[in-house]
N, C-alpha and C positions, 0 to 999 in steps of 0.2 A: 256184666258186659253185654255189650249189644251184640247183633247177626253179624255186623262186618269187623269189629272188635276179636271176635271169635274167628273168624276167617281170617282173619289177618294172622290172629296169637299161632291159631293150627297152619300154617304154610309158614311162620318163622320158625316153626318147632320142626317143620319137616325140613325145613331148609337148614337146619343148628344153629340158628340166631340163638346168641346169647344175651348181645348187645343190643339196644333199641334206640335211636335216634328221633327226637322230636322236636321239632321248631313249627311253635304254633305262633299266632296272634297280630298278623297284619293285617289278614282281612276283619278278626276279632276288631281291631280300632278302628280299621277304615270304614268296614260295610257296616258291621253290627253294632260296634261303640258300645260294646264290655267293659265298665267298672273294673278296677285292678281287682275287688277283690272279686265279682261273677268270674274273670280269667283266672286268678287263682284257684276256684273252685275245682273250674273245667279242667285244669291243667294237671292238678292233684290228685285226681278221682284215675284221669289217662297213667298218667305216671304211677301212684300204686295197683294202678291195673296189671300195671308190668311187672311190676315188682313182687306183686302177689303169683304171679304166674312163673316167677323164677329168671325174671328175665333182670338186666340193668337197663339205667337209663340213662341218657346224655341229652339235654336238656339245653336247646341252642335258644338264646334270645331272641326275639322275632326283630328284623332289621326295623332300624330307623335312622331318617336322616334329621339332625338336628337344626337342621333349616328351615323341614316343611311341618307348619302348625299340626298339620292333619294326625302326623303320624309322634306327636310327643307323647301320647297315651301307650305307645308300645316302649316306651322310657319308664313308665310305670310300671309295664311289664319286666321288665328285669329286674326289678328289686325282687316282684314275685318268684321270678325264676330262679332268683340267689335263696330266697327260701324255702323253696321248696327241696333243694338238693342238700344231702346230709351227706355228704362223702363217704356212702356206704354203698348203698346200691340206687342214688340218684346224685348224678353230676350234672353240674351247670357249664359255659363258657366261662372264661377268667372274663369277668365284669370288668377291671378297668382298663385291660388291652379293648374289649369290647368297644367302652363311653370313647376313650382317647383316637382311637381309630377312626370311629364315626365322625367324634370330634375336629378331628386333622385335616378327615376329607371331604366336612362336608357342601364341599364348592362343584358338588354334581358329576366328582369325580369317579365313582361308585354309582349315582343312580342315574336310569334317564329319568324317571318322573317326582323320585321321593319314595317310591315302592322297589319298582323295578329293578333289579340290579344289571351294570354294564358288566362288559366282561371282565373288567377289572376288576369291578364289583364282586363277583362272582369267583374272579381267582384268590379275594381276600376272604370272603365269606367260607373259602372251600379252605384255606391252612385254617380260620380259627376253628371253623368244625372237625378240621383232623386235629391239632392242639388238642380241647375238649377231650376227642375219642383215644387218643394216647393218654394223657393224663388219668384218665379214668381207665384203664386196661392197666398202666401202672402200677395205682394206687390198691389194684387188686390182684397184682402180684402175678398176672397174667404171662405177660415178660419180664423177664430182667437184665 
């Protein structure tokens, strides 16, 4: 782990994070143009970081709108993301509430630019992220 990896893991330990939330990979396509599989790498190493360190993880696919050319490389991303999560101690979003969603809306109703999320946007993006984090507290027997 790196110095802020470290800081981060020690302030969720002092805080009882157990759970870890991550959604990387927009800037990954837009600014840097990551290969699905350098994003996989990146994403994998962060993810057993946590897992190594006793935490779980829930694993949000990085938004995209299937409109805009730019952003279909984080479409590739979520293949990555479904494999990387084993339904033990790394969860993914349900992938085809994900596609179908994006799918439905993607006439700008959800972004202003292709990135950005409206507030609409934003109030979708935030049930599938709770979705995810329920699903995965579940399946670990957390609640019942």
């Amino acid at each position: 782990g790196s110095t802020n990896f470290d800081t981060a893991d020690a302030a969720f330990d002092a805080a009882g994070v157990h759970l870890v939330c991550i959604e990387l990979g927009v800037n990954d396509a837009v600014v840097s143009n990551l290969t699905a599989s350098q994003y996989a790498g990146q994403l994998r190493r962060i993810a057993q970081e946590f897992v190594d360190r006793g935490k779980v993880v829930v694993i949000m696919p990085p938004t995209y709108a299937s409109s805009d050319s730019i952003n279909l490389k984080t479409k590739e991303y979520l293949a990555v993301c479904q494999s990387i999560a084993n339904g033990v101690s790394i969860y993914c979003a349900d992938s085809q509430i994900w596609v179908q969603s994006f799918e439905q809306n993607s006439n700008n109703q959800l972004f202003s630019d292709g990135v950005h999320l409206l507030t609409g946007g934003q109030q979708w993006f935030a049930g599938l992220y709770a979705d995810a984090i329920v699903n995965a507290v579940q399946s670990l027997g957390w609640f019942l």
